[in-house]
C-alpha angles and dihedrals in degrees: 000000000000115000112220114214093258084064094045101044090052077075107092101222090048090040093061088041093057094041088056098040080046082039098058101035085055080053106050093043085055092050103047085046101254084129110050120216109266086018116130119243120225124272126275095248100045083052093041083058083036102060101021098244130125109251091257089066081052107042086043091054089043092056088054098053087048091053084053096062083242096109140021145199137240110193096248111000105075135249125320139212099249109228104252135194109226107267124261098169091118092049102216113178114243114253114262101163147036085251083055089062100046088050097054080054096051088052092050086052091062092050113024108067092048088050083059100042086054083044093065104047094047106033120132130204093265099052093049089056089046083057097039090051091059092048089051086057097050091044082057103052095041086060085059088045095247132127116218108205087188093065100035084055090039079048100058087042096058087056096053083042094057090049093079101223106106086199088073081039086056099042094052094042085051095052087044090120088039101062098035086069095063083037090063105038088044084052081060100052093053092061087080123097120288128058097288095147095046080049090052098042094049084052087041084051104029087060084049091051091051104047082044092064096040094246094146098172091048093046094048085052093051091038078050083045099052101046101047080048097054082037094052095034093049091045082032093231095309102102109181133255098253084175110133 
């Protein structure tokens, strides 16, 4: 006889696996502002539905976020999106100069592809519809000849989310306004002529195919792939010297 996942996640063992994997998508959709700050989530039962998972899973993930400072409760009302500072833990310093920008590329380069690469061997369905939805989005905008830099940058969030390591999920939420800078300039590059935006959509999607079938080394080489090529398009081949 078929187990469905409620019998599965009364099992201990499965029961703190599914509250992490819950844990860290709820974290990912409130980082990358999916959830607004003072926005209601949904109910326990419609995410329950949503994410397949009996409501203690839920309840169990939510209680965790609340713990965290990012959410908090209002006695019959539901859970709510805390108001949060942008977050400076990991104290990087703001970008003040094209070096700045190719650094912050350089760093991606160290944690992105492997956040890929873990994304891919322990993706779920629901994070792989979290990924697919964003790349609907940019597939949507590049048909109107347009470059979001909020889903390329939700985009490269989902997958750290999927990753299931909320320490790739950090690093990327911290150097939001970091990256948004080479984002924006790179959005820039692509207006030119040529078919920059269809190039960046078939990497953005050829990443999402790859961590959807599960093929982690393929999808760490495309993640490596996308970003030398922002990184190369946006400096147009001439990186800079960064020796002391």
């Amino acid at each position: 006889m078929t187990q469905t996942s409620s019998t599965f996640d009364d099992e201990p063992r499965h029961r703190t696996l599914f509250a992490d994997r819950v844990y860290q998508l709820l974290q990912t959709r409130i980082s990358n502002g999916e959830y607004a700050s003072d926005q209601k989530l949904p109910s326990e039962k419609e995410l329950s539905d949503q994410f397949d998972v009996s409501r203690p899973i839920i309840r169990e993930a939510l209680e965790r976020l609340r713990q965290e400072g990012m959410i908090y409760s209002r006695q019959g009302a539901g859970s709510f999106v805390r108001l949060r500072s942008e977050p400076r833990s990991l104290g990087f310093p703001p970008v003040e100069t094209i070096a700045d920008i190719q650094r912050c590329y350089e760093f991606r380069l160290t944690i992105e592809p492997e956040a890929a690469f873990y994304a891919a061997k322990r993706r779920n369905e629901a994070a792989i519809e979290s990924i697919g939805k964003v790349v609907d989005l940019l597939s949507s905008a590049t048909d109107q000849q347009r470059h979001r830099e909020d889903a390329d940058f939700a985009f490269h969030m989902a997958v750290a989310g999927a990753s299931n390591n909320h320490y790739y999920s950090s690093a990327m939420q911290a150097l939001r306004s970091h990256i948004a800078v080479g984002m924006k300039l790179h959005g820039l590059a692509l207006m030119g002529p040529g078919r920059g935006l269809e190039k960046v959509l078939e990497e953005h999607r050829h990443i999402y195919e790859c961590i959807r079938d599960g093929d982690a080394e393929t999808a760490r080489q495309h993640m490596r792939q996308h970003l030398e090529g922002s990184r190369n398009r946006l400096f147009e081949d001439r990186v800079l010297d960064l020796s002391l």
